[in-house]
C-alpha positions in Angstrom: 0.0 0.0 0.0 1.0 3.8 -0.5 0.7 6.5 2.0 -1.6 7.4 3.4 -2.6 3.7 3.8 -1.5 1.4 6.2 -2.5 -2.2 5.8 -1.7 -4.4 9.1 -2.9 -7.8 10.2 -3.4 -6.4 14.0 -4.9 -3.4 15.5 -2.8 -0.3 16.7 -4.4 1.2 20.2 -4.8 4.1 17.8 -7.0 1.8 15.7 -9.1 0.6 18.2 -9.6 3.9 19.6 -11.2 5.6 16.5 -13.3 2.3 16.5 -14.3 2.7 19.9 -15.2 5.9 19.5 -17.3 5.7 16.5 -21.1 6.5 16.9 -23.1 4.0 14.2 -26.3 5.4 12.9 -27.4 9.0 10.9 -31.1 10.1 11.4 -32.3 7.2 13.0 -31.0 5.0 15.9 -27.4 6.2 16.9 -24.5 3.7 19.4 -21.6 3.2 20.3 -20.0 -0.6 21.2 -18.9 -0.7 24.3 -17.3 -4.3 23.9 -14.6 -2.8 21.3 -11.8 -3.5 23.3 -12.7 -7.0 24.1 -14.4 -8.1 20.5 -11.6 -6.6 18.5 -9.4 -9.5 19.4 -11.4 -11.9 18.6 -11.9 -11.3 15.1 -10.7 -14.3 12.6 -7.7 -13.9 10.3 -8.6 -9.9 10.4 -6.9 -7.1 8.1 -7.0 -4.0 9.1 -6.5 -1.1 5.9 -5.9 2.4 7.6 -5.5 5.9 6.2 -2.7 7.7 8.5 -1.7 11.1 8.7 0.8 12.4 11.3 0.7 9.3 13.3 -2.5 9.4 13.2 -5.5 7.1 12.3 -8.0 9.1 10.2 -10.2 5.8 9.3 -10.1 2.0 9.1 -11.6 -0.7 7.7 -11.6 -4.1 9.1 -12.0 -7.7 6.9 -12.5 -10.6 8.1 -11.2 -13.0 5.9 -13.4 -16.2 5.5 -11.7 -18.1 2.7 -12.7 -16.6 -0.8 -15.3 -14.2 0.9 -14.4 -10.8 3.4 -16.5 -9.5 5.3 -16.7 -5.9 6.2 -16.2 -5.8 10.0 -15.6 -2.2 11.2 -16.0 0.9 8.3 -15.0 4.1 10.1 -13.8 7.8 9.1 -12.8 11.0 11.2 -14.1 14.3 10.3 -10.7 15.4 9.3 -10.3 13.6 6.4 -13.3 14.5 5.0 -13.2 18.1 6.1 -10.2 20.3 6.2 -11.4 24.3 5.7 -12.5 24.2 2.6 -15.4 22.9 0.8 -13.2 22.2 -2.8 -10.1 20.7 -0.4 -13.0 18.5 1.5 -14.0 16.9 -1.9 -10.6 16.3 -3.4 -10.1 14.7 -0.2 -13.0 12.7 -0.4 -12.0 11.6 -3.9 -8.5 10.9 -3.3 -10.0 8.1 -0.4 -12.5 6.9 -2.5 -10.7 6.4 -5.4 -8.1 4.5 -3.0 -10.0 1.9 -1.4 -12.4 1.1 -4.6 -8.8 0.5 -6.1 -7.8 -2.1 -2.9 -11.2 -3.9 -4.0 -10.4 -4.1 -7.5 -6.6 -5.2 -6.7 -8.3 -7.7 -4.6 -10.8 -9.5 -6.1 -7.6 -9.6 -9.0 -5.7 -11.1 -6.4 -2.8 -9.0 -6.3 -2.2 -8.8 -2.6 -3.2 -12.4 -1.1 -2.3 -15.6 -2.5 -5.5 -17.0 -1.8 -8.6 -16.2 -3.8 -11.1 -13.6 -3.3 -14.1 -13.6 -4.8 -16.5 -11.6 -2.7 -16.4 -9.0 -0.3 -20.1 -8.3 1.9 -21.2 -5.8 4.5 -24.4 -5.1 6.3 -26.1 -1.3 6.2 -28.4 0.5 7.5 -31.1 1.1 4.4 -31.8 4.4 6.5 -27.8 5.9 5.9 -28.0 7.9 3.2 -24.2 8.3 3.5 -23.1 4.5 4.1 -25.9 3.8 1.3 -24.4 6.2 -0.9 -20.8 5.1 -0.1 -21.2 1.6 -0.4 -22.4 2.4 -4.1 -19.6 4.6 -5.3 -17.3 1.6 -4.2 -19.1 -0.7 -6.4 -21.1 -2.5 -4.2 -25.0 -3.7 -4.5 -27.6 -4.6 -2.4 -27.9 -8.9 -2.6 -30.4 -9.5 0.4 -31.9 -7.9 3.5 -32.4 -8.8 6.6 -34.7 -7.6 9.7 -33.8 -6.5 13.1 -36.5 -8.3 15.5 -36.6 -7.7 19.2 -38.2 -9.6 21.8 -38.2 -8.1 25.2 -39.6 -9.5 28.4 -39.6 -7.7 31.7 -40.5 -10.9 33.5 -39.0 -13.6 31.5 -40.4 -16.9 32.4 -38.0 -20.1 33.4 -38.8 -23.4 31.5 -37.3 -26.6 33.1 -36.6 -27.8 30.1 -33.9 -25.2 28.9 -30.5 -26.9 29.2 -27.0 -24.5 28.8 -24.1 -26.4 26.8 -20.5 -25.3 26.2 -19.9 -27.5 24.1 -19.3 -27.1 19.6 -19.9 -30.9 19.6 -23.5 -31.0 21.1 -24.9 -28.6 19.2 -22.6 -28.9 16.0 -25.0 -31.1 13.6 -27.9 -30.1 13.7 -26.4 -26.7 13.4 -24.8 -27.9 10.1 -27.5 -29.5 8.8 -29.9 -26.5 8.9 -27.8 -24.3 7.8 -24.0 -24.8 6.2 -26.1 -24.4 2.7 -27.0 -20.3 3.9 -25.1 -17.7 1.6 -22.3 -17.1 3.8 -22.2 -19.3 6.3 -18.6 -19.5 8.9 -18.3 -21.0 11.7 -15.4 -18.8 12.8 -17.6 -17.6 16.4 -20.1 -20.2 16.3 -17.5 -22.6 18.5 -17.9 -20.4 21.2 -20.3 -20.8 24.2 -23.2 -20.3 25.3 -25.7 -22.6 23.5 -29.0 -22.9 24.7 -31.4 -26.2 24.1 -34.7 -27.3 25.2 -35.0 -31.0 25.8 -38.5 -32.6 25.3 -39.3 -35.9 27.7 -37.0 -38.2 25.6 -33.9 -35.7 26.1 -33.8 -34.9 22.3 -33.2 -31.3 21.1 -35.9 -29.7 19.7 -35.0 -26.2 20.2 -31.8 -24.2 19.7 -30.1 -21.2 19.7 -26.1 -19.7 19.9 -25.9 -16.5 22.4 -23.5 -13.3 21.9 -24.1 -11.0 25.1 -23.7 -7.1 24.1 -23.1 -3.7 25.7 -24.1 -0.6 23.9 -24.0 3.4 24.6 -27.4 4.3 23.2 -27.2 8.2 21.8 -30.8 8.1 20.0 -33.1 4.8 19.8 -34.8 4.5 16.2 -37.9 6.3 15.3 -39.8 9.7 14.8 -39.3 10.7 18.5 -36.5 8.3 19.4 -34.4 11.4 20.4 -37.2 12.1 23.2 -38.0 8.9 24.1 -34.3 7.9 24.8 -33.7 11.0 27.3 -37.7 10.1 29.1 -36.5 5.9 29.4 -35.3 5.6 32.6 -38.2 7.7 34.3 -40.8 5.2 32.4 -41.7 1.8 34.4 -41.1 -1.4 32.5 -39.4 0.4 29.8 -36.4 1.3 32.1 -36.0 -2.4 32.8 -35.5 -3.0 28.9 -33.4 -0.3 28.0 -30.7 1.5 30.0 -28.9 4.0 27.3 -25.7 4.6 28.9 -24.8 0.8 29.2 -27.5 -1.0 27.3 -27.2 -5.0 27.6 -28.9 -7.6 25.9 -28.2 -10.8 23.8 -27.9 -11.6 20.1 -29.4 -14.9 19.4 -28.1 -16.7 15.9 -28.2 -20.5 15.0 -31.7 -20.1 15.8 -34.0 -23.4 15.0 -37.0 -25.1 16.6 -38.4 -28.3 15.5 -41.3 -27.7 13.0 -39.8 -24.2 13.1 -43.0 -23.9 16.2 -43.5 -20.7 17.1 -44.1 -21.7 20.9 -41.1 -23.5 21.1 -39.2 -20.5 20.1 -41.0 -17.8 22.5 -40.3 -20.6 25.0 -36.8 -20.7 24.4 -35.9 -16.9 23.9 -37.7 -16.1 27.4 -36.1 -19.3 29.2 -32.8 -17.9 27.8 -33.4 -14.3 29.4 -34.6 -15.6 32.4 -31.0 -17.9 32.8 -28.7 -14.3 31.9 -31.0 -12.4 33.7 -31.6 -9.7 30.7 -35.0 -8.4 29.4 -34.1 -8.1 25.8 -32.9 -10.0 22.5 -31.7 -8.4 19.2 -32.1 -11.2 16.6 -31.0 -10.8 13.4 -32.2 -13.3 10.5 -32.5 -12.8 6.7 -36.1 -11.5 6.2 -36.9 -15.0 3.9 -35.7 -17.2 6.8 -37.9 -20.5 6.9 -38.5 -19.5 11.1 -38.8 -16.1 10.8 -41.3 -16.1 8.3 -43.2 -19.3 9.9 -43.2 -17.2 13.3 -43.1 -13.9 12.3 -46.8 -13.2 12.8 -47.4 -15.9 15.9 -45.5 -14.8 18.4 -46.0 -11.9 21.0 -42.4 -10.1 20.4 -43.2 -7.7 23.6 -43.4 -4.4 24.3 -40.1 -2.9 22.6 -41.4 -4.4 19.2 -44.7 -2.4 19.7 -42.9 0.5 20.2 -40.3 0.5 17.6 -41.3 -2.3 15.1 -38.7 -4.2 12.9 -36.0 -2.4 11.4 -34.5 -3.6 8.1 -30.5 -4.1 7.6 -29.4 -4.7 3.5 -26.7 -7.3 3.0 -24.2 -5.1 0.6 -22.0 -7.2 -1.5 -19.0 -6.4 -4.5 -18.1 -9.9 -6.1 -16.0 -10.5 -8.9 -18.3 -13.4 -10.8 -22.1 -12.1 -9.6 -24.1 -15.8 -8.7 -27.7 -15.6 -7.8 -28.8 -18.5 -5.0 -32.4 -19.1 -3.6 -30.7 -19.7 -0.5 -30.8 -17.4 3.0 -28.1 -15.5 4.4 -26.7 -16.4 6.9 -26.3 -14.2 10.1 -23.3 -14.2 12.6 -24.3 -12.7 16.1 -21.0 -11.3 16.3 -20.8 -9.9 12.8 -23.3 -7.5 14.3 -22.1 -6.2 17.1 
């Protein structure tokens, strides 16, 4: 690479401080990770592609590299290198980067820079971001699938005796494989690592399942026409307060998510057992929006009372391939892809 870009296989502390840092969202729901420093090392055979100036890190982008496909971890800028005085200076800035990285793609997907080969790189975005919307278009990239965001919130989860916590890859690992290693993007790079919840019916057989990622957010503005308002009014609301906490907002990601018959009760059953077990109020579950369970549940299953207040938000899978392939299949959904 050329100055100004850096390309390293680990993080600089100034690297994870600009992601740490970085508020996600425009005009709807706005975070921060408050994980950053934790997560960041446990991301698989990562690359890390700065732009530096002075010593220091104006953005970064993060790929994980999952044998011919990369995905988009981490996509973050400073202000500075997109503004510098002057509105002409700003734009030849902003051309000069763009025109940069669009190269690293194209170099990529030639294979100029790895020896193995790189056929696909994939992100997730917020439909909502006009700029990461626009952005992701100017660097080639096109929208290949969507996916929703669907909470479920309890403020008294119930217990179900027959929820069972494993730790172990090998319990869970084929029916896990069976339902889903044909998924567009499937990697089971974070899937290895506990917790896995199960329920057992009377014979001890499996019939419900799911992998859990716990999460911390910073919550500046929850999503919505008056999500600014309704994030400064949430701790002084009952029941609300016990779902979300702004300043250090925790909850689980669910993702290997399957029940048997893809039954709806079985999977309420399940998601509230497993809150009632972590002792947390709320899931974010991310699936691909033509998902055999979501869609057989979708409309079945009382989600609680943060889905009533802020419905299901939509996330488009982003992808820039070198061969374009069209499959009927699902995406696949990492918990710790997205977050």
């Amino acid at each position: 690479m050329k100055p100004p870009f850096q390309l390293r296989e680990a993080p600089t502390a100034e690297i994870i401080a600009l992601l740490a840092e970085t508020t996600l969202g425009t005009s709807g729901a706005r975070y921060q990770h408050l994980d950053v420093l934790e997560r960041i090392h446990t991301a698989d055979l990562p690359l890390y592609l700065s732009v530096e100036r002075a010593q220091k890190v104006l953005g970064n982008i993060t790929f994980c590299r999952r044998g011919n496909k990369w995905y988009i971890r981490y996509f973050a800028f400073r202000s500075p290198l997109q503004s510098s005085g002057k509105l002409t200076h700003r734009k030849k800035n902003e051309g000069l980067a763009r025109s940069w990285v669009t190269q690293f793609f194209e170099d990529t997907l030639e294979g100029k820079f790895e020896d193995q080969k790189v056929d696909l790189f994939y992100a997730y975005i917020d439909p909502k971001n006009e700029r990461s919307k626009r952005m992701s278009e100017n660097f080639g990239f096109h929208v290949a699938g969507n996916l929703v965001t669907q909470s479920f919130s309890r403020v008294y989860p119930k217990a179900s005796s027959r929820i069972q916590k494993l730790v172990h890859w090998e319990e869970v690992s084929s029916d896990i494989q069976h339902r889903f290693s044909k998924y567009q993007h499937y990697d089971e790079a974070h899937l290895k690592t506990p917790p896995f919840y199960v329920l057992l019916n009377a014979k001890g057989e499996q019939i419900a399942c799911a992998h859990t990622t716990k999460v911390r957010w910073k919550i500046e503005r929850l999503p919505g026409k008056f999500g600014g308002i309704l994030t400064k009014v949430v701790p002084y609301i009952p029941f609300l307060r016990a779902l979300i906490k702004p300043n250090d907002h925790q909850f689980l990601v669910p993702d290997c998510v399957w029940t048997k018959d893809n039954d709806s009760r079985l999977l309420e059953e399940l998601f509230s057992a497993i809150l009632f077990e972590e002792k947390l109020n709320l899931m974010l579950w991310w699936t691909d929006i033509n998902d055999p369970l979501y869609l057989g549940v979708k409309n079945k299953i009382n989600w609680g009372l943060l889905h009533k207040i802020i419905g299901v938000s939509p996330v488009d899978i982003v992808v820039r391939e070198k061969n374009p392939t069209e499959s009927e299949q699902p995406f696949f959904v990492c918990a710790w892809d997205m977050v």
